[in-house]
N, C-alpha and C positions, 0 to 999 in steps of 0.2 A: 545551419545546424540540422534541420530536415534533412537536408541531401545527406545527411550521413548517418541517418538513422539506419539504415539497409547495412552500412558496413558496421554499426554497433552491436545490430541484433546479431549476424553472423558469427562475430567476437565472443558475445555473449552463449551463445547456443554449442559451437564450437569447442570453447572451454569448458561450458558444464559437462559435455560428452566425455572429453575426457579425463577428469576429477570426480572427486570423492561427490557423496551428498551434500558436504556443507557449500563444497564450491557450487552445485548447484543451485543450493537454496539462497546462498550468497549472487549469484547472476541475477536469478529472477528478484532478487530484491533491489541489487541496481538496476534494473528493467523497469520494475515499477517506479522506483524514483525516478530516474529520465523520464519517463511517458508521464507520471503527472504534474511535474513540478515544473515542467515547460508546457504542458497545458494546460494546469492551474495558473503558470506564472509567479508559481513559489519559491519561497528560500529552501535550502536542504534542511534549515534547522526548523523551520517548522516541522517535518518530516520525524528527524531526529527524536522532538520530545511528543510527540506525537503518539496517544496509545490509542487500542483499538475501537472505544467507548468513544473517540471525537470523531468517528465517520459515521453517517447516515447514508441509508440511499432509498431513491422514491421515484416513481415512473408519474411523468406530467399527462395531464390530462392528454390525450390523443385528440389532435385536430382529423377536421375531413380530409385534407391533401396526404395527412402523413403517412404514409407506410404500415411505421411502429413504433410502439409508443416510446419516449424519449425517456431512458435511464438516468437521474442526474444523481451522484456521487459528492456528498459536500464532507469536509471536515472542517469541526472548527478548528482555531487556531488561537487558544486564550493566552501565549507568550511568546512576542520576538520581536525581532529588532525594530521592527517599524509598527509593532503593534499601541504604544503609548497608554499600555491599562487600557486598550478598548480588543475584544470579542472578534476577529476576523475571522474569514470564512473563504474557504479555497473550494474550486467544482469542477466537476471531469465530467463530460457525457462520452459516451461514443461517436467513434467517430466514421468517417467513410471507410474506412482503410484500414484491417483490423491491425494490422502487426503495430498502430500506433495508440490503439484503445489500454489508456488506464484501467478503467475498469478491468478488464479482461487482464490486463498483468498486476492486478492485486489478487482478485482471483486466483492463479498461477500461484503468485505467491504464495499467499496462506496456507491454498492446498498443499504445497509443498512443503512446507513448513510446517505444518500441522501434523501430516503423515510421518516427516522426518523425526522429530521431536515429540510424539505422542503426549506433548502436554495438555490438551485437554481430553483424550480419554476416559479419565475416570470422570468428568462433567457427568452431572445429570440434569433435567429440566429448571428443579429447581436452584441447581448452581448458577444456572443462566440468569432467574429471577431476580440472585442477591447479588445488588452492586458490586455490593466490596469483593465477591471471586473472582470478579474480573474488570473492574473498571480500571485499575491500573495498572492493569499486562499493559505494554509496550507493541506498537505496530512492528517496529523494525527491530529484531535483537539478531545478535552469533549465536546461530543456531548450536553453535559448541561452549559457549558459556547460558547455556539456558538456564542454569542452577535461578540467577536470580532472574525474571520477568518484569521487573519494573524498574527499571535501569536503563538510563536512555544510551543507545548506540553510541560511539563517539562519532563525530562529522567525518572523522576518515575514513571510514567505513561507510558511510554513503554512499 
């Protein structure tokens, strides 16, 4: 599956160039799902019901040998098929190679997504503050049915 990461991304870059917004914002959504769901080692429907309140991310202590300090990327995952009523937990770091970092194609995402769909513009500090404005927006939506935000994607769209 590696070896044909190069000709996914192509695919992926190529089409959004020549498509609308959505289609773009639609690639880099499949971008991110490819790059973290084979580096988490996740299902897609984790992904699916997945909103933006179940990712954390937090940079590990820095050892002497490293470089720089290690980004680690979790979400939880509190329903699927293998989950049996218990709390799972999926992780992305960065990796050597950027065109394969999750991080960095969520990233992509959002920004694109965000700017396309100016739904959080009218946000203020303290809309950040209260839960409920945004605990159950949705990670992944069509960016053309935005009307509703907590509505999970359907898998084909994955």
């Amino acid at each position: 599956m590696v070896g044909h990461y190069n000709d996914i991304e192509d695919v992926l870059w190529t089409d959004s160039n020549r498509r609308s917004w959505r289609q773009t914002v639609a690639n880099l959504r499949h971008r991110y799902c490819l790059l973290f769901l084979t580096s988490g080692i996740l299902r897609c429907e984790s992904l699916t019901k997945a909103d933006l309140s179940d990712h954390l991310s937090f940079y590990l202590p820095q050892r002497d040998q490293d470089i720089h300090p290690m980004l680690l990327l979790i979400m939880q995952i509190p329903e699927g098929k293998v989950n049996n009523g218990r709390t799972l937990f999926g992780r992305a770091t960065r990796p050597k190679v950027p065109q394969f970092c999750p991080v960095g194609a969520l990233a992509m995402y959002l920004q694109c997504r965000f700017h396309v769909t100016r739904e959080f513009n009218d946000f203020t500090i303290e809309d950040w503050c209260t839960n409920s404005r945004w605990f159950d927006i949705k990670l992944l939506v069509d960016v053309d049915g935005i009307s509703d935000r907590t509505a999970s994607i359907s898998k084909r769209r994955c």
